[in-house]
mmCIF file of the C-alpha atoms, coordinates in Angstrom:
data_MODEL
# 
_entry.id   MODEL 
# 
loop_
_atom_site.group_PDB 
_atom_site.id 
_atom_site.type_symbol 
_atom_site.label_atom_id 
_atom_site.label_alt_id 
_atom_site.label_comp_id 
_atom_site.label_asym_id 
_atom_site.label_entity_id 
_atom_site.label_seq_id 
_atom_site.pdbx_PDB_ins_code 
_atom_site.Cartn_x 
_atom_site.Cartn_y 
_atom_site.Cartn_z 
_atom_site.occupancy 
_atom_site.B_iso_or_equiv 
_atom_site.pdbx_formal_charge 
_atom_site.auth_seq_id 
_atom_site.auth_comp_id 
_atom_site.auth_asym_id 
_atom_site.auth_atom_id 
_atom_site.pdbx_PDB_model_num 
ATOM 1   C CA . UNK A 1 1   ? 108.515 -58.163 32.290 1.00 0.00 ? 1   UNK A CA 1 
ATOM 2   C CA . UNK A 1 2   ? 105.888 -56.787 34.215 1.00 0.00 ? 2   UNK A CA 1 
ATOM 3   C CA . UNK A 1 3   ? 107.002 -57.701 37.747 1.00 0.00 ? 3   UNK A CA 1 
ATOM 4   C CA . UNK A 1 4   ? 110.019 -55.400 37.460 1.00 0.00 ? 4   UNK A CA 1 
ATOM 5   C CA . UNK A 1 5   ? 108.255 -52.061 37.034 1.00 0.00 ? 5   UNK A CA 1 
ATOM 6   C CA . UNK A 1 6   ? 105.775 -53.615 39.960 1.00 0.00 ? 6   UNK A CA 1 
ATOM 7   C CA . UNK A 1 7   ? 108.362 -54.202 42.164 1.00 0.00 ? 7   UNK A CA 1 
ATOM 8   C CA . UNK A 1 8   ? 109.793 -50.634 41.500 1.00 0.00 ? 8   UNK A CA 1 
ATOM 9   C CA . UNK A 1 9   ? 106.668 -49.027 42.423 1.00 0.00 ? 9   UNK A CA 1 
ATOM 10  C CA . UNK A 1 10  ? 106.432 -50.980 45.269 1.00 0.00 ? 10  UNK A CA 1 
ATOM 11  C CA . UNK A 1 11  ? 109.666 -50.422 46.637 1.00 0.00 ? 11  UNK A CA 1 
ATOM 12  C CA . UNK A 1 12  ? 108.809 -46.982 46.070 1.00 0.00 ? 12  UNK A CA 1 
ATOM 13  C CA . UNK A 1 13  ? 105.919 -46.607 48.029 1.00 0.00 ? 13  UNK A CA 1 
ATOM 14  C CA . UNK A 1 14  ? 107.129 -48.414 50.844 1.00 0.00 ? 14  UNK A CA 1 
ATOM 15  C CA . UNK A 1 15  ? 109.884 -46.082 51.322 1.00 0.00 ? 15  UNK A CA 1 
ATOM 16  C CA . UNK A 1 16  ? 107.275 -43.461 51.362 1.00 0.00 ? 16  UNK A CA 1 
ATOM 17  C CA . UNK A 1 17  ? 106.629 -41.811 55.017 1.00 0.00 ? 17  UNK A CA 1 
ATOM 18  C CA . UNK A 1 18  ? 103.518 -43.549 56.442 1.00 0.00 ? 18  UNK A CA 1 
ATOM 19  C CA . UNK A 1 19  ? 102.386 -40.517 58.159 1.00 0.00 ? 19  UNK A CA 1 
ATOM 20  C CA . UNK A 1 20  ? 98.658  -40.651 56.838 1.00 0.00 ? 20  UNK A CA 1 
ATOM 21  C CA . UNK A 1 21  ? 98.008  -44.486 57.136 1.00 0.00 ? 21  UNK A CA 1 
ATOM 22  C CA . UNK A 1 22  ? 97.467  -44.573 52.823 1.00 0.00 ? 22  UNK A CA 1 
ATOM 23  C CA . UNK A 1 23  ? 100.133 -47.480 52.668 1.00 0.00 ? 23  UNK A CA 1 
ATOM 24  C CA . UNK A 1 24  ? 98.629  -49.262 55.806 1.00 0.00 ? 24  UNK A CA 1 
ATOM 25  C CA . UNK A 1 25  ? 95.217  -48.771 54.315 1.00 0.00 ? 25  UNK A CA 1 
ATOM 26  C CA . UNK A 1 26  ? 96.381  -50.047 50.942 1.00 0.00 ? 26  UNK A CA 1 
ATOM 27  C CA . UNK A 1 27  ? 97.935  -53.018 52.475 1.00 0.00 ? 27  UNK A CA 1 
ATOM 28  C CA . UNK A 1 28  ? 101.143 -52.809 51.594 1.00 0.00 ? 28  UNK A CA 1 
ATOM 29  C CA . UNK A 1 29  ? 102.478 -52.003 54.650 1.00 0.00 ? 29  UNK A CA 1 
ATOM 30  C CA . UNK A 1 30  ? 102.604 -54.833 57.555 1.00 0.00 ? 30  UNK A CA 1 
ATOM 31  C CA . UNK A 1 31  ? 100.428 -54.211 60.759 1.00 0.00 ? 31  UNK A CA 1 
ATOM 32  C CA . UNK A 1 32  ? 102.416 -51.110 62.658 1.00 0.00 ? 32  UNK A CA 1 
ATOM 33  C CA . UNK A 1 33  ? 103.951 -53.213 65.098 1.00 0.00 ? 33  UNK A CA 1 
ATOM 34  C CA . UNK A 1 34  ? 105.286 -56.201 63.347 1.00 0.00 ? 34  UNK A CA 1 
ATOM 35  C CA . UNK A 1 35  ? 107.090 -53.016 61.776 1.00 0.00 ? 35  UNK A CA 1 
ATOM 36  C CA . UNK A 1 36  ? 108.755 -52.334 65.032 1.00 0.00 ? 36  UNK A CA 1 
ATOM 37  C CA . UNK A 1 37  ? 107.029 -48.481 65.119 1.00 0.00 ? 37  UNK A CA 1 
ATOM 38  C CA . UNK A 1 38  ? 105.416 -47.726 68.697 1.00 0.00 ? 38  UNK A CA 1 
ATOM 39  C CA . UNK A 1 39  ? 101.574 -48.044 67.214 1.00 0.00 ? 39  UNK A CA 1 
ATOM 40  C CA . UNK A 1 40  ? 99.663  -50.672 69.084 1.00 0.00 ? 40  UNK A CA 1 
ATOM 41  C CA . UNK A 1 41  ? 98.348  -53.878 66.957 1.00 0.00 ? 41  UNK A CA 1 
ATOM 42  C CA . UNK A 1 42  ? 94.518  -53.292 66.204 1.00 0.00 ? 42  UNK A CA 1 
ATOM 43  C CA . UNK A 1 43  ? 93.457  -55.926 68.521 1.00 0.00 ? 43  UNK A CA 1 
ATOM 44  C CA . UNK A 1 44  ? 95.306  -54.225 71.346 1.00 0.00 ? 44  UNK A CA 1 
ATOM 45  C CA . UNK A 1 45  ? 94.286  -50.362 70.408 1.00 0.00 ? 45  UNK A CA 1 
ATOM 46  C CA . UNK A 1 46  ? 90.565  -51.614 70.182 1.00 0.00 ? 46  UNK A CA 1 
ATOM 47  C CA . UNK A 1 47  ? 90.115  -54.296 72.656 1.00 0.00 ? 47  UNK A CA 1 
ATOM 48  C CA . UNK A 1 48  ? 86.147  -56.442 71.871 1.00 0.00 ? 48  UNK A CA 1 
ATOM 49  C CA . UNK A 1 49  ? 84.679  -58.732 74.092 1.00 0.00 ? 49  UNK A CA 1 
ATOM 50  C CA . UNK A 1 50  ? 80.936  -60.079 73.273 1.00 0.00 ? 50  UNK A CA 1 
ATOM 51  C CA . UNK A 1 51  ? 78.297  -61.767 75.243 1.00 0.00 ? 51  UNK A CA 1 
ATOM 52  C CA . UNK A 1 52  ? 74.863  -63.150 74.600 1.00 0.00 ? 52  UNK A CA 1 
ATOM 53  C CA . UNK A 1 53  ? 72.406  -62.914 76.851 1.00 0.00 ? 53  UNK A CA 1 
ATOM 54  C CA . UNK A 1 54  ? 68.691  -64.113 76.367 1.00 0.00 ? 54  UNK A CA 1 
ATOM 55  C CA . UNK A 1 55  ? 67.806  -60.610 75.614 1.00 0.00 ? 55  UNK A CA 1 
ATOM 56  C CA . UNK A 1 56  ? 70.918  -59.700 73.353 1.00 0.00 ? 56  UNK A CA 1 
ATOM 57  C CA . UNK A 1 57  ? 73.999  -59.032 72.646 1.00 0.00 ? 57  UNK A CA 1 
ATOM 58  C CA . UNK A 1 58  ? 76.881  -56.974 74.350 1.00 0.00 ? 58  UNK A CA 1 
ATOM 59  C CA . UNK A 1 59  ? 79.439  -55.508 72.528 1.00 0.00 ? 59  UNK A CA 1 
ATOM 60  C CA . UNK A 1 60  ? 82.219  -53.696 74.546 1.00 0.00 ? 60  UNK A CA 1 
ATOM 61  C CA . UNK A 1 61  ? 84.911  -51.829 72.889 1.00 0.00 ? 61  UNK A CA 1 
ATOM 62  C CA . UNK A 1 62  ? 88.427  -50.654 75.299 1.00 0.00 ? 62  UNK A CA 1 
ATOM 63  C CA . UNK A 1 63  ? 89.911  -48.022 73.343 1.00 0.00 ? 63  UNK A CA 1 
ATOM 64  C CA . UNK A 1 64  ? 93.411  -47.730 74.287 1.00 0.00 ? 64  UNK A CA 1 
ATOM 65  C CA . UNK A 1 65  ? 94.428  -44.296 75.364 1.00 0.00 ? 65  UNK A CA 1 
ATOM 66  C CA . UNK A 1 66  ? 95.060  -41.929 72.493 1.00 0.00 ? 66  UNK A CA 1 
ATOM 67  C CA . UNK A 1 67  ? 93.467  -44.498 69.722 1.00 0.00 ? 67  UNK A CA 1 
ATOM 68  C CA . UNK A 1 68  ? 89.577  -43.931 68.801 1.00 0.00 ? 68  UNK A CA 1 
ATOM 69  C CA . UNK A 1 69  ? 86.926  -45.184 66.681 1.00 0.00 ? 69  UNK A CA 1 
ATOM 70  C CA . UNK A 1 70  ? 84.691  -43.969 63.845 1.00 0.00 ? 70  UNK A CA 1 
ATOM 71  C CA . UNK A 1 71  ? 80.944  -44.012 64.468 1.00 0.00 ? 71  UNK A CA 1 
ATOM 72  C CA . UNK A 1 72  ? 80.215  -43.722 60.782 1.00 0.00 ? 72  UNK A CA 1 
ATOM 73  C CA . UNK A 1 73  ? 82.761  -46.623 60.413 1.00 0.00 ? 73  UNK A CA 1 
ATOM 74  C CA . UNK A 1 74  ? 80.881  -48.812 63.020 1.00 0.00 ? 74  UNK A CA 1 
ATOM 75  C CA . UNK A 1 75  ? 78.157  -51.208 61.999 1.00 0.00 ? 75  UNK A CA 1 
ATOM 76  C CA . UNK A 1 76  ? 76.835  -54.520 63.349 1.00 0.00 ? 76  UNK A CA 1 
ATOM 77  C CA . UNK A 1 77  ? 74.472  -56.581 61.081 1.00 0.00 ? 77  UNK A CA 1 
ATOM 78  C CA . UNK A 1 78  ? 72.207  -60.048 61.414 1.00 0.00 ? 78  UNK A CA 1 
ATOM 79  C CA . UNK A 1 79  ? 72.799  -62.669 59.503 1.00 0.00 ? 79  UNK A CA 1 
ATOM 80  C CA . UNK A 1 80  ? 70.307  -65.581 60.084 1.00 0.00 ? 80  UNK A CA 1 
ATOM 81  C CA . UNK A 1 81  ? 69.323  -63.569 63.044 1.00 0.00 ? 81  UNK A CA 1 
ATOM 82  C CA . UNK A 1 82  ? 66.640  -60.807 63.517 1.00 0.00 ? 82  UNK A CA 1 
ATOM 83  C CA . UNK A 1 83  ? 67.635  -57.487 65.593 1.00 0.00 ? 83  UNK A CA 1 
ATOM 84  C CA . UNK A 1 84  ? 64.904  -55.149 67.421 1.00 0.00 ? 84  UNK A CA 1 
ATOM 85  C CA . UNK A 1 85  ? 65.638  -51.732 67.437 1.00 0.00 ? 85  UNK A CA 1 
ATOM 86  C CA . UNK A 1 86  ? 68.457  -49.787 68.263 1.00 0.00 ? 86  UNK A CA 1 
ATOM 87  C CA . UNK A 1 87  ? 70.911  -47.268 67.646 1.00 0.00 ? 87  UNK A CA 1 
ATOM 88  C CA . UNK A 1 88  ? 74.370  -46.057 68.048 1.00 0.00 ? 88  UNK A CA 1 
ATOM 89  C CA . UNK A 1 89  ? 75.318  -43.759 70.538 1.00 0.00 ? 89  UNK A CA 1 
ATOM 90  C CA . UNK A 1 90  ? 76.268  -40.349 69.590 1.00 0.00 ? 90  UNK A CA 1 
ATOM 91  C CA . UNK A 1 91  ? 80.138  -39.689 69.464 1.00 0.00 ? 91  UNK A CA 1 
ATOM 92  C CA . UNK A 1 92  ? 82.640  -36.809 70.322 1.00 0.00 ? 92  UNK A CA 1 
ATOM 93  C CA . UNK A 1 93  ? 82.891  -34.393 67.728 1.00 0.00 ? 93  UNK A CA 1 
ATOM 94  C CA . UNK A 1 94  ? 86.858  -34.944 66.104 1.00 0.00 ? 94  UNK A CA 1 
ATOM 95  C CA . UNK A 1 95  ? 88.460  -33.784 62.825 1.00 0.00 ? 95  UNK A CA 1 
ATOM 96  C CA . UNK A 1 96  ? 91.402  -35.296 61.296 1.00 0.00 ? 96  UNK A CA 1 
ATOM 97  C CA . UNK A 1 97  ? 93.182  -35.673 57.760 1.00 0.00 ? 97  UNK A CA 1 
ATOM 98  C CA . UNK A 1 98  ? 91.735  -39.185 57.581 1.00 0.00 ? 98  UNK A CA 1 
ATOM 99  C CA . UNK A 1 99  ? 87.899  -38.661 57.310 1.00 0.00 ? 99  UNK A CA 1 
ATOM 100 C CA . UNK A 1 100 ? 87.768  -34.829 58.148 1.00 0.00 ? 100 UNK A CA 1 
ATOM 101 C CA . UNK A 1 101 ? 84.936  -33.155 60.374 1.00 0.00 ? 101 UNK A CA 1 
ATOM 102 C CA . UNK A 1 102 ? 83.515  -37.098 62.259 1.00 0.00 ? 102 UNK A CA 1 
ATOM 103 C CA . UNK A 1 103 ? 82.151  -38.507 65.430 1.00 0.00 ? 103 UNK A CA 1 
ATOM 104 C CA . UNK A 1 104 ? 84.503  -40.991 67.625 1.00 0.00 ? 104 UNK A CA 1 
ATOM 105 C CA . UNK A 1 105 ? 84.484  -43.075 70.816 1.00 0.00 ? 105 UNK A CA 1 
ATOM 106 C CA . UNK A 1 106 ? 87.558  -42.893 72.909 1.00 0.00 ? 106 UNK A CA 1 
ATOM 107 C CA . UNK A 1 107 ? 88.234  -45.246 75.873 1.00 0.00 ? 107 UNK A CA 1 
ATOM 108 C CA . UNK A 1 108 ? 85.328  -47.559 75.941 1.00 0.00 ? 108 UNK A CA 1 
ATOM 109 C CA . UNK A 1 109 ? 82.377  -48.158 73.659 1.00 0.00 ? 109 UNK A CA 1 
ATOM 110 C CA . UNK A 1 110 ? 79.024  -50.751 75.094 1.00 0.00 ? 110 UNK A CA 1 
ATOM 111 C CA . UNK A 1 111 ? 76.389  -51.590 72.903 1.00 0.00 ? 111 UNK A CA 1 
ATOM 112 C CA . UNK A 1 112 ? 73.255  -53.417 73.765 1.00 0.00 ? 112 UNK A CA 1 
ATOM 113 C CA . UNK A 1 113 ? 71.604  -54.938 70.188 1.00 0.00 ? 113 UNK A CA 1 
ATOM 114 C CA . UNK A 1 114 ? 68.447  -56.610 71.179 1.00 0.00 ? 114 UNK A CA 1 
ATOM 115 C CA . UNK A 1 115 ? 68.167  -60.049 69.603 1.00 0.00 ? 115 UNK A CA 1 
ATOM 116 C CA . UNK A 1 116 ? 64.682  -61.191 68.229 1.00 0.00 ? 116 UNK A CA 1 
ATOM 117 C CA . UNK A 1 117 ? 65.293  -64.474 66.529 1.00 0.00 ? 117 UNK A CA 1 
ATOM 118 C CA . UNK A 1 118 ? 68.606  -66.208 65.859 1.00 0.00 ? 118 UNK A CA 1 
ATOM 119 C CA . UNK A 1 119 ? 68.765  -69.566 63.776 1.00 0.00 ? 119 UNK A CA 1 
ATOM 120 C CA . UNK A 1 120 ? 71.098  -71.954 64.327 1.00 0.00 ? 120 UNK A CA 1 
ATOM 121 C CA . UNK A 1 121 ? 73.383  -70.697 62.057 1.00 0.00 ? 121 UNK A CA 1 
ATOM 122 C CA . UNK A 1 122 ? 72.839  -67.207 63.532 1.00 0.00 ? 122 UNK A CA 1 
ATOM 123 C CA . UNK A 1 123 ? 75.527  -64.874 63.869 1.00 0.00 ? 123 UNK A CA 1 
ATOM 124 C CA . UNK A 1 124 ? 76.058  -60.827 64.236 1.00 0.00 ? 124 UNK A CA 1 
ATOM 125 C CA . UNK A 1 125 ? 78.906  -59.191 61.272 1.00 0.00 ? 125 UNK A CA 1 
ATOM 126 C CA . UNK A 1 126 ? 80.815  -56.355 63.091 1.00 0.00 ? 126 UNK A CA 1 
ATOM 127 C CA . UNK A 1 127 ? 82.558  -53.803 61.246 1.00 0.00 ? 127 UNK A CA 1 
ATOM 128 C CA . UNK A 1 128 ? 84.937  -51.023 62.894 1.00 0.00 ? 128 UNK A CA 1 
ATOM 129 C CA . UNK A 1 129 ? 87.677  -48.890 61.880 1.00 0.00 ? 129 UNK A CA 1 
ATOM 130 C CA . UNK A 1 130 ? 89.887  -46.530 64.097 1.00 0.00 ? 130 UNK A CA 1 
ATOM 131 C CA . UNK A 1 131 ? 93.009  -44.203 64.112 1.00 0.00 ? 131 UNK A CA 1 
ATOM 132 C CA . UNK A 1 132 ? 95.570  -42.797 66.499 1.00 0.00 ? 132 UNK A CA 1 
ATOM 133 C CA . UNK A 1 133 ? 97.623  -39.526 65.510 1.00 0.00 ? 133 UNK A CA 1 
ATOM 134 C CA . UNK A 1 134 ? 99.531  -40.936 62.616 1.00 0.00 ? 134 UNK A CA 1 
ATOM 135 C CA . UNK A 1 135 ? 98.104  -44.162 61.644 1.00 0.00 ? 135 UNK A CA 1 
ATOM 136 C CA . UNK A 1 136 ? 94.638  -45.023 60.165 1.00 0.00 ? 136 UNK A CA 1 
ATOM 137 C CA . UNK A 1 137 ? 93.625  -48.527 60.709 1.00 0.00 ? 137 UNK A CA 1 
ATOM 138 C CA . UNK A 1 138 ? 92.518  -50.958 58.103 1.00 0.00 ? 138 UNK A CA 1 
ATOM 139 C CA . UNK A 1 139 ? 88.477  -51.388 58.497 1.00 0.00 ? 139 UNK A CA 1 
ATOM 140 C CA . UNK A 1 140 ? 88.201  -54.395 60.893 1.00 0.00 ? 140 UNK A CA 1 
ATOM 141 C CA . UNK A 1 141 ? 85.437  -56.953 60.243 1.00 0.00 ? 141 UNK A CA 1 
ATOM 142 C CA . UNK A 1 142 ? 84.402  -60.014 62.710 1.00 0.00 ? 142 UNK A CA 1 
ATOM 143 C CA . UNK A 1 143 ? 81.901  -62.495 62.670 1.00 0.00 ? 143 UNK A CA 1 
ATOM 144 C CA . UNK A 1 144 ? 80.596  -62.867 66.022 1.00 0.00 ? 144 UNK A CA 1 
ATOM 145 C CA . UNK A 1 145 ? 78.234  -66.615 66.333 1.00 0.00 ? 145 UNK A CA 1 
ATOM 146 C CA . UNK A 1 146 ? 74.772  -66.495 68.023 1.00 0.00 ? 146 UNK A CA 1 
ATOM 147 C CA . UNK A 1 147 ? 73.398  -69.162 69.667 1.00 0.00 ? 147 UNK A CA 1 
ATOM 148 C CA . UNK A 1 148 ? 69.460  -69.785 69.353 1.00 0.00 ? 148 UNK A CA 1 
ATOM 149 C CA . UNK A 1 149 ? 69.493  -71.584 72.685 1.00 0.00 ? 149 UNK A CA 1 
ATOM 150 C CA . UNK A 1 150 ? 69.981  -68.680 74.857 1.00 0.00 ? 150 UNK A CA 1 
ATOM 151 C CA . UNK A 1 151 ? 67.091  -67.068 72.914 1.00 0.00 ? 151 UNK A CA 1 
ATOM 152 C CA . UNK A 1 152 ? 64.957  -68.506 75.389 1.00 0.00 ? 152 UNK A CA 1 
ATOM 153 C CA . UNK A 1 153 ? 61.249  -69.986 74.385 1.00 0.00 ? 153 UNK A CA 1 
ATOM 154 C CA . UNK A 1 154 ? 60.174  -67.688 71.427 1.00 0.00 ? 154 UNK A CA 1 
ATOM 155 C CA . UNK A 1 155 ? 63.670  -67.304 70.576 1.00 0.00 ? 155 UNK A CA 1 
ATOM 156 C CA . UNK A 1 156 ? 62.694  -69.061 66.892 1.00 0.00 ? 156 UNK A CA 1 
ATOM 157 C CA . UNK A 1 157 ? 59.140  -68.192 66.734 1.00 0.00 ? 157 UNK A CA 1 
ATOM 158 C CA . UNK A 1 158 ? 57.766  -65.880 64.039 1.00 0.00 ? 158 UNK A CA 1 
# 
């Protein structure tokens, strides 16, 4: 009884215009391009690549032209892992209908978090959103794995 009136409002909102990303952010919308519309899939608009080093880890964003990312949206938190200081960089100033008067990134994004201690079951939670003229992004979230070994000799100490 139910699944008739859910599947009307359903149908209904799909047929909706997807100009301000609501259905996409709702999920009922697949990603942009399985849809066959010219947006880029999020892992192509907002290319990551990571590396550890003994001293931290790099995070480097490639923003695909015309795509950018929220700073306010951006975060990158230990788990089983202990971070030293540091900070975001500051963004370009943008406003759009999505989250009004913000900072972004465009093209390319590095960040150097400085890595204390990691346990073995260490690991750095990244979270990012970002939007192109017409289409917000669902907020992206990836587990990135840390390995103590490349800590170097007090990399577990303390």
């Amino acid at each position: 009884m139910l699944r008739i009136p859910l599947l009307l409002l359903t149908s209904a909102l799909m047929s909706l215009p997807s100009q301000a990303g609501v259905l996409e952010w709702l999920g009922l919308r697949p990603e942009p391009a399985a849809s066959g519309s010219s947006f880029l899939p999020v892992e192509q608009a907002f290319v990551l690549s990571s590396r550890q080093t003994p001293s931290g880890l790099l995070l480097e964003f490639t923003i695909a032209p015309g795509y950018y990312l929220y700073r306010q949206r951006l975060s990158v938190s230990p788990h089983n892992t202990r971070f030293g200081d540091w900070e975001l960089p500051a963004g370009t100033p943008h406003e759009d209908e999505y989250f009004g008067k913000s900072q972004v990134y465009y093209q390319r994004l590095e960040l150097t978090i400085p890595l204390q201690q990691v346990a073995p079951d260490g690991r750095a939670e990244l979270r990012y959103q970002g939007c192109t003229s017409g289409l917000c992004y669902a907020p992206q979230q990836i587990s990135i794995p840390l390995v103590p070994a490349l800590m170097g000799r007090n990399g577990l100490d303390g």
